[in-house]
C-alpha positions in Angstrom: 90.9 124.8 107.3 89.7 123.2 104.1 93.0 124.6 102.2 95.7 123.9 104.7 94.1 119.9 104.2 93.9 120.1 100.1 97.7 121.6 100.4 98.8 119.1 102.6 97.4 116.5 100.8 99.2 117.8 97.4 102.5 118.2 98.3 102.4 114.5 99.6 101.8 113.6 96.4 104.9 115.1 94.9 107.4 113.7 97.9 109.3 111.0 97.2 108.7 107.8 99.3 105.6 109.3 100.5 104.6 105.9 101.2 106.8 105.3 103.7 106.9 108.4 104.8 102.8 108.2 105.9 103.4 105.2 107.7 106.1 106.5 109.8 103.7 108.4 111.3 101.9 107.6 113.5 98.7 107.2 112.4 98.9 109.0 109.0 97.3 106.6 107.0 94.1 106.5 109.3 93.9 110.7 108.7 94.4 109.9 105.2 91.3 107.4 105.2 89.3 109.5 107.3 89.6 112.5 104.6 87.3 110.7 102.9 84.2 111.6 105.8 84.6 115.3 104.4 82.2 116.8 102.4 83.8 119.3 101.1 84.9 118.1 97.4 89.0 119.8 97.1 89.3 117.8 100.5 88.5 114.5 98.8 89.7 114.7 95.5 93.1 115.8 97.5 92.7 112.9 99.9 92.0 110.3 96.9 95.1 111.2 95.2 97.0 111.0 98.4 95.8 107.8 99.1 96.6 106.8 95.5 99.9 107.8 96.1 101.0 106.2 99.0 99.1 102.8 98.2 100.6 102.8 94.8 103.1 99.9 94.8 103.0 99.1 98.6 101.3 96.2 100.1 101.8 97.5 103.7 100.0 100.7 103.1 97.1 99.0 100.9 96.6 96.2 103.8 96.9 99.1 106.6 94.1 101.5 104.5 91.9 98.2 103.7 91.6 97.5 107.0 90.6 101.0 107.8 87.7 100.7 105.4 88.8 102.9 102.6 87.3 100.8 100.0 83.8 101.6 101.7 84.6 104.8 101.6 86.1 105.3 98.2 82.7 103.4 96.9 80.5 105.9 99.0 81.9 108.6 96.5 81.6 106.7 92.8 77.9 108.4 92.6 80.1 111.7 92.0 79.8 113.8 88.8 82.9 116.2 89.3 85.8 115.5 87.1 88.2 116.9 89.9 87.2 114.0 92.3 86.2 111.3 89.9 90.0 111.2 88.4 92.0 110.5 91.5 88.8 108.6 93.2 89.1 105.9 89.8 92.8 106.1 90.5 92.6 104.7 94.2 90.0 102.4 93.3 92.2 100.8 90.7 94.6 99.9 93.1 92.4 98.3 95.8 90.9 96.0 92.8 92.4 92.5 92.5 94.2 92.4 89.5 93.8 89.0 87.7 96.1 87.9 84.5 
């Protein structure tokens, strides 16, 4: 099971418009969030580079996913010490921080 999700979750991030593409479905982007409950570590550091991917440079998708609590979620995981998850899980965080200039 665990490999069909970490697949899954890494081809989406090498499809084009994936961020449209999640939202079209219906409720893809709450599956995506809900990756994050797993505690198996491929599955999230699969599901936090998805997420980076389809919140990267869409509003819709970062309001959808905020509602949905991923920012709780993301912060549940920034105790980690693996590489593997603490890569993509800085790269989602990033884009769920205000940005001031």
């Amino acid at each position: 099971m665990y490999i069909v999700v970490v697949r899954h979750a890494g081809t989406l991030c090498t499809v084009q418009d994936s961020a449209e593409l999640v939202r079209s479905l219906v409720g893809g982007l709450e599956l995506l969030v809900n990756l994050l409950k797993s505690d198996h570590l491929q599955v999230l550091a699969s599901a936090c580079a998805a997420i980076a991917t389809v919140a990267r440079g869409d509003e819709e998708n970062l309001a959808v996913m905020t509602d949905q609590g991923v920012v709780a979620l993301l912060a549940r995981l920034t105790c980690t010490v693996r590489f593997s998850l603490s890569l993509s899980l800085s790269l989602s965080l990033s884009l769920f921080s205000p940005t001031t200039f």
